[in-house]
N, C-alpha and C positions, 0 to 999 in steps of 0.2 A: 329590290326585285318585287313587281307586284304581286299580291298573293291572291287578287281577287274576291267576289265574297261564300263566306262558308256558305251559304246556304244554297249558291248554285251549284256546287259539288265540282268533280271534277271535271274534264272536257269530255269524257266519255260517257259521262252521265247524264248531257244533253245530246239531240238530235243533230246531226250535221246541218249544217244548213239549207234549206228546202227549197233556194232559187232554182230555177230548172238550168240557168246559165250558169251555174256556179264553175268556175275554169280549176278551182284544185278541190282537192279533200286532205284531209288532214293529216291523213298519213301520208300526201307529198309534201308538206309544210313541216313536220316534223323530220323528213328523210333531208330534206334541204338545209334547216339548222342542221340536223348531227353531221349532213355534207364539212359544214360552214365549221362546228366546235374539229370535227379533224382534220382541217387544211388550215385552217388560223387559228385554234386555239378557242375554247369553252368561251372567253371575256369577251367575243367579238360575236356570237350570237347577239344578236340583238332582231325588234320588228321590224329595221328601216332597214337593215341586214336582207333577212328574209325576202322582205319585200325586193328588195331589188334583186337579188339573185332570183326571183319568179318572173322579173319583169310585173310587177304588180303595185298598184300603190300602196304606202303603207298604212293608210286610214281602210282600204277594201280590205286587207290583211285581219282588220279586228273583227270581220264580218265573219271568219272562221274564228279565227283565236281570240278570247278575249282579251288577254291577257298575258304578259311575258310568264308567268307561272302557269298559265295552262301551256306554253310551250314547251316550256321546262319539263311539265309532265309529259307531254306527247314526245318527246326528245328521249325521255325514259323509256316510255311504253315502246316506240321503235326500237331502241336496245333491246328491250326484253324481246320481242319478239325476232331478234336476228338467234338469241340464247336458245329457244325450243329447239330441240332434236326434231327432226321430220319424222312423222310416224314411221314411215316405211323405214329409217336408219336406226329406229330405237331396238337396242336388242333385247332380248328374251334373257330374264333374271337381273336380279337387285345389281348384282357385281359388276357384269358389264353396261347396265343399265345407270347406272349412277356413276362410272369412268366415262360413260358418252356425256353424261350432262358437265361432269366437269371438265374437260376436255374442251366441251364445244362456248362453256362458259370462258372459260381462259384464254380461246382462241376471238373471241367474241371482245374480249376486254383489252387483249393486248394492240385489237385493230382500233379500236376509240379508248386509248389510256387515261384520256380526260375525264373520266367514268366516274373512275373512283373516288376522284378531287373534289367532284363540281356539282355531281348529281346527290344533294345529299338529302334524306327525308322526303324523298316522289310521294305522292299518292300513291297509294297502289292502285295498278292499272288490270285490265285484263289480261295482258301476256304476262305482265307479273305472278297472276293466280294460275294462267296455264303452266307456266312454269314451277309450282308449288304442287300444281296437279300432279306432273309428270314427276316430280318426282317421289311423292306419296305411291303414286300408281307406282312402281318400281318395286315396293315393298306389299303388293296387293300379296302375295301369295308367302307373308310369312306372320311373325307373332306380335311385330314391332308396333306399339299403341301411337295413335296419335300424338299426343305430345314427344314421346321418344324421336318420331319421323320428323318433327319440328326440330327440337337439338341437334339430330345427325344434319340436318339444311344446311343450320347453324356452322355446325363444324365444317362439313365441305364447302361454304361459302367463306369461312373466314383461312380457309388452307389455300383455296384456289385464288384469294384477294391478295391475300400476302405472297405468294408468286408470283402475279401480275405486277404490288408494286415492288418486288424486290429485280423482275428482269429490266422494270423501267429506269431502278436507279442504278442497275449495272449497265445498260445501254448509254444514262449520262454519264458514268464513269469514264468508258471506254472513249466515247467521242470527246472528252478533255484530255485523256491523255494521249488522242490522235490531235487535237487541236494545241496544246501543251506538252510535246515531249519530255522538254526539259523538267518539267514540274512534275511528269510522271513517274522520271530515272529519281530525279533527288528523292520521293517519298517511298520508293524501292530500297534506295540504300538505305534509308534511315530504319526501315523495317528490317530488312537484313541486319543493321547493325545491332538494332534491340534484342535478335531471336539469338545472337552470338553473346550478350549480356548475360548467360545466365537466369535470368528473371523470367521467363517464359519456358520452361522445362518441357513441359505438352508440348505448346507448338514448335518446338524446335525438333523435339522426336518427329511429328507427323513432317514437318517440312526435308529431314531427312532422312525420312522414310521413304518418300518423294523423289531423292535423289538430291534434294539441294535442288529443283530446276522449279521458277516459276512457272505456273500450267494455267496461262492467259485462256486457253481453252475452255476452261473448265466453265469459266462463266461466260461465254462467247451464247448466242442465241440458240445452237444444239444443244450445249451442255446444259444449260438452263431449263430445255426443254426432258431432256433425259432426269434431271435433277428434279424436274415436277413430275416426272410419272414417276419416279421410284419413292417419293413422298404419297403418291395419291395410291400407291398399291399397298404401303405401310397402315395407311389410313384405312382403307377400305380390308386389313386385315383386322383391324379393331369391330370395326362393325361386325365384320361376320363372328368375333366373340364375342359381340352384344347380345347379335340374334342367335347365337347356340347356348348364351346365357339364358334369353327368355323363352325360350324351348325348352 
């Protein structure tokens, strides 16, 4: 992938292009690729991609983007900017104010899953820092220091990522053993037969606890989704003993 040179910075760091005919800007060139990465998949962006889905050649194409890494970047930065809460939807205090942003981040990652794979080390863009804004600004009316507001990102970015890829690899699970039944009953039994072994003591209390019934449910798209909000309210009960610690 090209990476361009350091010393032009990133795409947002230069001026758009100043033809008076110019037919797109960049922010439709970027909404075009992330089109492109969620209906075919991240490896199929490509400029002759782009270009054709614009109707456009792909030599004019370099005349906005230089470069597949400035695409890359703009492909990020349109992420980031689906991720901002809308001023008017952000609510009033840290608690609910920081369950919008994860919420709307998770719902935001679950719709382009290719995110977390493909997009790795972006420049940081400006929706980036708006998003770092908002969620600093969340914490404007309490004790929590800069660096602190940075670790807690930290944290609710890597709670709300590991949900993201844990629904994705339970949605590949489910669609093998709609597309493999057979291969989904044998690896049933063989778990059942393990939890009757003895050797698994826990889980055999909790699974007859349960009743003995498996509860496909559970990780079905609801459950998963009930299963991120009762982690992200766990979470955000840590924080508020952070911030009655530094009070």
């Amino acid at each position: 992938m090209s990476s361009g040179s350091p010393t032009e910075g990133p795409p947002w760091a230069r001026p758009e292009p100043a033809h008076r005919k110019a037919r797109f800007t960049r922010e439709q060139i970027a909404q075009c690729a992330v089109a492109i990465a969620d209906s075919a998949g991240f490896e199929s962006v490509s400029m002759r991609r782009v270009a054709g889905e614009l109707d456009a050649g792909t030599m004019s194409l370099y005349h906005y983007v230089r470069t597949k890494a400035d695409l890359v970047a703009l492909m990020d930065d349109a992420v980031m900017a689906e991720i901002l809460v809308p001023p008017a939807e952000m609510p009033v205090g840290w608690r609910e104010a920081l369950g919008a942003i994860a919420r709307r981040t998770r719902g935001v990652l679950m719709r382009h899953p290719w995110v977390l794979s493909s997009l790795r080390d972006p420049p940081f863009g400006p929706n980036a820092m708006r998003h770092v804004e908002q969620f600093f600004a969340a914490f404007a009316d309490t004790d929590v220091g800069g660096a602190e507001r940075l670790e807690l990102l930290a944290f609710l970015n890597a709670y709300v990522f590991g949900s993201v890829l844990q629904t994705a690899e339970s949605q590949r699970r489910a669609a093998t053993a709609r597309d493999h039944p057979e291969a989904a009953t044998a690896l049933l039994e063989f778990g059942l037969r393990e939890l009757s072994s003895g050797n698994y003591p826990q889980m055999a209390a909790m699974f007859a606890a349960d009743g003995g019934e498996v509860r496909p449910d559970a990780m079905d798209e609801a459950g998963l989704g009930q299963q991120f909000e009762r982690g992200l309210q766990t979470l955000l009960d840590g924080v508020a003993i952070r911030i009655a610690g530094a009070r």
